[in-house]
C-alpha positions, 0 to 999 in steps of 0.5 A: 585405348579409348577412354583410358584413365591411366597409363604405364610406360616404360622404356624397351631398353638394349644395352643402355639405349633406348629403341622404342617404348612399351605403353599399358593403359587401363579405363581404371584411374590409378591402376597401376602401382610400384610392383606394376612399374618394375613388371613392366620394366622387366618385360621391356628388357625381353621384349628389347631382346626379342626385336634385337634378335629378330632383327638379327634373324631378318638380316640373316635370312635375307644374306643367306638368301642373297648368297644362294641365289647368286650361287645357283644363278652362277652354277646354271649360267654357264651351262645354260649359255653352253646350251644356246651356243652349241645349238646356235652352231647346230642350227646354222649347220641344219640348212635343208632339215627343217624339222630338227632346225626347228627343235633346235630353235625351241631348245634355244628359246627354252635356255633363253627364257630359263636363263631370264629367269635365273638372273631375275631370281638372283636380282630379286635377292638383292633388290626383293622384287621379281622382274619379268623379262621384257617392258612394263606396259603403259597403264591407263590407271598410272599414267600421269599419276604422281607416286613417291618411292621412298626406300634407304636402299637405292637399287630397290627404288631406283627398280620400282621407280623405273617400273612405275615410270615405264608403266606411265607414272610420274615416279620421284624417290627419296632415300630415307624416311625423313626427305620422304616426309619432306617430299609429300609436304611439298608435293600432292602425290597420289600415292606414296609407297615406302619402306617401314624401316628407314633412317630418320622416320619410319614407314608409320610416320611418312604415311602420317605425314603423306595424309596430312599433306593430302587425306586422299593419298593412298600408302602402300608400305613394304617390309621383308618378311613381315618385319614390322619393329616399329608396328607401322603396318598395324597402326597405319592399317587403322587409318587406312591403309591402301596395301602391305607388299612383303619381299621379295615380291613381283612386278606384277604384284606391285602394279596390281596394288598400285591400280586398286589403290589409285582406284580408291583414290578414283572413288573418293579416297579410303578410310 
């Protein structure tokens, strides 16, 4: 709070550990008193909880998710490969009808595409990103920039580091948030997309430590499903945060954050 003379804090407790702390400021000077301190001691405990089963909820949602998507992926497969093998044979024993060859041709295409997709789906359970089939483009907006992708989890960064570099990029990756914030200390990049949620630093704290380094570098942060434990998306989106990419999310989306963000930067920076 601007102007704020006094302050009450409390630690959020779960099962005697700490995980964060809850902050209540007033602009009066002694506003708060012992009744004060052990309403809020209490309302601490609930909030603790809360997270604690909203954390259990997003890990749910996201296995349940990961055990679906591979369940259809392996029931549409093989049916799907049949498709294509039997009209394969079909084709090639369609010498001199060319109309019936052609709409053989398309029903093979169609499978093909439809089985694209279904793998891209189940390799969007695991790492939330949605890959089209076929190569990223050179884009003149990436090309050569210098953008550090930093997530715990090694598919998910090793998925956008590849897109970014196939799309002209210079992508480096860091695995937690504490080698993230090491990174930008040591290199300019000009944008830093990162996980909210990783060991050692949050996705507040490596986009602190990426303005430091340079007050023109653009963050994008990622979350799955809006989980936010730490208000990382809230705090950095006061001083200026390029853009939030929600899992699972497309290729697509993410160049197109990638280029309005580089192209703040191009303008002079945000916030």
């Amino acid at each position: 709070m601007l102007n704020g003379r006094s302050s009450l804090t409390v630690p959020l407790r779960l099962h005697d550990k700490v995980i964060g702390v809850l902050n209540v400021e007033s602009d009066r000077l002694q506003a708060f008193g012992e009744e004060d301190r052990q309403f809020a001691e209490i309302f601490a405990n609930y909030v603790a909880l809360a997270l604690h089963i909203l954390n259990l909820l997003v890990l749910e949602r996201r296995a349940t998710h990961h055990r679906v998507s591979g369940s259809i992926s392996a029931e549409l497969t093989g049916p799907l490969n049949d498709i294509i093998s039997e009209a394969t044979e079909a084709i090639e024993d369609c010498a001199g009808q060319d109309e019936l060859r052609s709409r053989l041709e398309s029903i093979v295409e169609g499978a093909r595409k439809m089985s694209e997709t279904v793998q891209a789906w189940a390799q969007a359970a695991v790492t939330g990103i949605m890959t089209t089939p076929g190569r990223t483009a050179p884009d003149p907006l990436l090309a050569g920039r210098r953008i550090l992708v930093a997530d715990d989890e090694e598919i998910i960064r090793q998925t956008i580091r590849d897109v970014l570099t196939a799309a002209g990029a210079q992508a480096d990756d860091a695995r937690d948030g504490r080698q993230a914030c090491e990174m930008v200390a040591r290199n300019a990049y000009d944008l830093v997309i990162s996980d909210i949620k990783m060991p050692h630093a949050t996705g507040y704290e490596v986009f602190s430590a990426a303005r430091a380094a340079n007050p023109l570098a653009q963050v994008i942060l990622i979350t799955a499903f809006g989980y936010d434990p730490h208000h990382s998306i809230v705090k950095a989106n006061r001083e200026g945060l390029a853009a939030v990419l929600f899992k699972p999310f497309k290729v697509k989306q993410l160049l197109d954050e990638c280029r309005q963000a580089l192209s703040a930067t191009s303008r002079g920076g945000k916030g």
